[in-house]
Each structure stands twice: as C-alpha cells, then as structure tokens.
C-alpha positions as a Python dict, from the first residue, in 0.01 Angstrom:
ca = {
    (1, 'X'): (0, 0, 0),
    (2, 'X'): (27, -316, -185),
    (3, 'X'): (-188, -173, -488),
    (4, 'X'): (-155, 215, -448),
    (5, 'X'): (145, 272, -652),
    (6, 'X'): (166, 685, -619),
    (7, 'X'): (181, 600, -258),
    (8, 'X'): (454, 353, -217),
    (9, 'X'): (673, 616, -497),
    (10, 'X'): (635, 794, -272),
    (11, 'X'): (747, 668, 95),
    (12, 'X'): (984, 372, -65),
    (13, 'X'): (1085, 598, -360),
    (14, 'X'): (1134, 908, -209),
    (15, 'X'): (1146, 950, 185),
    (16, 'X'): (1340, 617, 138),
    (17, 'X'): (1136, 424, 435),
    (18, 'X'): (1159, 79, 505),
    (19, 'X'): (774, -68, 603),
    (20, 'X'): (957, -384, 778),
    (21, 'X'): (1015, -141, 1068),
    (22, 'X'): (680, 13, 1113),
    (23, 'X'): (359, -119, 1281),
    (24, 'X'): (22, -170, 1096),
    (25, 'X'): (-58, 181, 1248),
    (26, 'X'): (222, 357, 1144),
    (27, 'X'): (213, 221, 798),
    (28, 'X'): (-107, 360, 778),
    (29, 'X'): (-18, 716, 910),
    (30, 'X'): (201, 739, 640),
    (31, 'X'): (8, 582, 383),
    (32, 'X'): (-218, 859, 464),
    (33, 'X'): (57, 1126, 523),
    (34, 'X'): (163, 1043, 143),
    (35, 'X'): (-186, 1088, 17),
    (36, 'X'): (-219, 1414, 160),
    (37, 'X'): (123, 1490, 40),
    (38, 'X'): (-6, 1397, -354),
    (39, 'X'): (-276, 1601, -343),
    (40, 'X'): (-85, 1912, -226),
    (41, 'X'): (174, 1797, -498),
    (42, 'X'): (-118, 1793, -763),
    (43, 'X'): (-275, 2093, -666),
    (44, 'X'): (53, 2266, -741),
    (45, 'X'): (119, 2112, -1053),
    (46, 'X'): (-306, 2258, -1120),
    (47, 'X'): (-202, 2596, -1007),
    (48, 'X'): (175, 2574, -1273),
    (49, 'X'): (-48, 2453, -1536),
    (50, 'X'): (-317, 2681, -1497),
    (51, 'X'): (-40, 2963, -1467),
    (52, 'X'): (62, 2852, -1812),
    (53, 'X'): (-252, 2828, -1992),
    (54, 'X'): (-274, 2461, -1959),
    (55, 'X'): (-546, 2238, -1870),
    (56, 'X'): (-445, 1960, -1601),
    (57, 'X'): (-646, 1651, -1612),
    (58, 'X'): (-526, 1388, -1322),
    (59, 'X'): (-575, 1040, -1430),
    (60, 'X'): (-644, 706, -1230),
    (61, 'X'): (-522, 362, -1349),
    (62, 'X'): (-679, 161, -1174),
    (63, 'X'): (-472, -141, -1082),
    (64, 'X'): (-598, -525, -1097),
    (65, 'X'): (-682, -536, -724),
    (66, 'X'): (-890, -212, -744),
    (67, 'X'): (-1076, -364, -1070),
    (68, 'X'): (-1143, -705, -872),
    (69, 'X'): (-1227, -532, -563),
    (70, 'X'): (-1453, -306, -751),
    (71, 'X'): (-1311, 9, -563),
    (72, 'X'): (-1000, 236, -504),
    (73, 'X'): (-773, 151, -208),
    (74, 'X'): (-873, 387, 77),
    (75, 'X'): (-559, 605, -48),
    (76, 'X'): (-614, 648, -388),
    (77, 'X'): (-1007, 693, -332),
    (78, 'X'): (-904, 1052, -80),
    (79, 'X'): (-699, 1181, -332),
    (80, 'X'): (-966, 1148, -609),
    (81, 'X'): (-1169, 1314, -375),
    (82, 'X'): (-969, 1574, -224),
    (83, 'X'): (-904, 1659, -608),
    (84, 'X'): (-1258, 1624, -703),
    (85, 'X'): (-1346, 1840, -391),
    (86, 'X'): (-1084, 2114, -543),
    (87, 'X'): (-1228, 2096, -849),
    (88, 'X'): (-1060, 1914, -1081),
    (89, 'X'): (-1174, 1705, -1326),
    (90, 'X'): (-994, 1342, -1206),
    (91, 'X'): (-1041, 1092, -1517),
    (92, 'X'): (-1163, 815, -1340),
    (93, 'X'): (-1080, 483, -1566),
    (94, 'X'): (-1226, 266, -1281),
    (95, 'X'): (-1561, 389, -1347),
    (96, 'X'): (-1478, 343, -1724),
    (97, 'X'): (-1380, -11, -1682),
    (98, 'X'): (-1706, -129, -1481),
    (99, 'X'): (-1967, 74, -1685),
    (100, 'X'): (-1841, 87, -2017),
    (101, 'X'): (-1623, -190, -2055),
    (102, 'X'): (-1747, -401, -1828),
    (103, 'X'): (-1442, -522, -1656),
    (104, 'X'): (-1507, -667, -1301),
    (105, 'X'): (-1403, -890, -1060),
    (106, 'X'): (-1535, -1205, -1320),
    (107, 'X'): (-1286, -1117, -1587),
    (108, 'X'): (-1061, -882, -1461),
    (109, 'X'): (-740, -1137, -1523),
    (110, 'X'): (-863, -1126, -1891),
    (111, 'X'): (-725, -762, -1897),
    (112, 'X'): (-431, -798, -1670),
    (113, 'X'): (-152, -973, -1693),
    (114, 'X'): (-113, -1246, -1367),
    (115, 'X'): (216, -1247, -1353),
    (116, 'X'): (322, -827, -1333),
    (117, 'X'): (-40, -652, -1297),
    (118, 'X'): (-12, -474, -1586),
    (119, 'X'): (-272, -443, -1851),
    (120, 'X'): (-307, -674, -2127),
    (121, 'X'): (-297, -530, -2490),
    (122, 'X'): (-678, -545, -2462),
    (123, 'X'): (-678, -360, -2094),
    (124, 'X'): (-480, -108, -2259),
    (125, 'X'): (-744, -62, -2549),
    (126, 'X'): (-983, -27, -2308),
    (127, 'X'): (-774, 228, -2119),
    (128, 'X'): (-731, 405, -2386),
    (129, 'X'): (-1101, 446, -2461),
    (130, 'X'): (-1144, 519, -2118),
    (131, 'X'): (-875, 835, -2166),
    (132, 'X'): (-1057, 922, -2506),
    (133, 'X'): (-1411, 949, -2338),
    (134, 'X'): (-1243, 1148, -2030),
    (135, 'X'): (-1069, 1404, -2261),
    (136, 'X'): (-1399, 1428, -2473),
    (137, 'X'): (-1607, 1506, -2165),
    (138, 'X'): (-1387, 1764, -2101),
    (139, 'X'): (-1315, 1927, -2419),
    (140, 'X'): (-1727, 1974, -2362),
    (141, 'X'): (-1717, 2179, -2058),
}
C-alpha cells in the first residue's frame, strides 16, 4: 500500500476508507479487492478502446521502493499479470530500468528524488526511453 499508488487512489481516493481502522488482514483484503477492481477497470477501458479503433497500452511506473526492491509490490505485480494473462501488452518500465538502464537497488536514489519519490530529470529520461522502446516493440507486432 505504501508504494502501490493505483491502489491507495483507489480505496483512500475513491471508496473514501480510512486504513487506521482496519487490521493488517483487512488492509490486505482490500488491497487485493482494489487490484482486482483495476484490472476489471482496465479491461474495460481495452474493450472502449478497442471498440474505437484504438490500441491500449497499460503502463507501469515503477516507484523507488519497487526499483530498490527489485520487484512490483504483490498488488501491482497481479495486475500486470492478470493483464498480461488477458493479453495485453503491459509496458513494463521496471524491466526497462534493471536491464537497460541499469537502475537497481545501488543507485536507485540517483534517479529518484529522496524527499517526494519522484523521478529525477535523469529517471525521467530513462522513463522515457523505457516508453519509446515499449511503443516500438509494439508498433512491431
């Protein structure tokens, strides 16, 4: 919850809970709850698009945590795989930051700021690159 951003949009922002009131095991039913609810939520937005003659490409930012911890949090990694499983193409800027870039847990704060966990001018290059090769691997389908 800390890190996964689309999932605490969606609990705090939207169904307006408060996680002061919940136990570790209820926080994680509806950490999960919200996960299933994105990918439903995504799927739709596929189907729209697809309705429209638009191609859909769901993209993951990974946040600093995920970088350091060299993974997704355990919400963010079943929707890229429920959507993977449906098969969408996810752009996956994780991967992009550990095998191209080469952004890890050793200089992860290089590329994120400490203070807000946003990228650094030179995370966001690299983001962008990772975007670039995503929509290029795609536009070769």
């Amino acid at each position: 919850f800390k890190y996964s951003h689309l999932v605490r949009f969606y609990y705090i922002g939207l169904k307006e809970y408060s996680w002061l009131y919940l136990s570790p095991d209820e926080q994680e039913a509806k950490r999960m709850a919200a996960a299933e609810a994105i990918v439903e939520e995504l799927l739709a937005l596929d189907n729209y698009c697809k309705d429209n003659g638009i191609d859909f490409i769901p993209l993951v930012h990974p946040t600093v945590g995920e970088v350091l911890n060299s993974g997704y949090e355990k919400e963010t990694k079943y929707i890229v795989e429920q959507l993977n499983d449906y098969g969408l193409h996810v752009c996956d800027i994780l991967s992009h930051f550990n095998d191209k870039a080469g952004i890890d847990a050793n200089n992860a704060q290089e590329y994120y700021w400490e203070v807000d966990g946003h990228n650094t001018p030179t995370g966001y290059a690299h983001f962008t690159n990772g975007v670039y090769d995503c929509l290029l691997e795609k536009l070769g389908e």
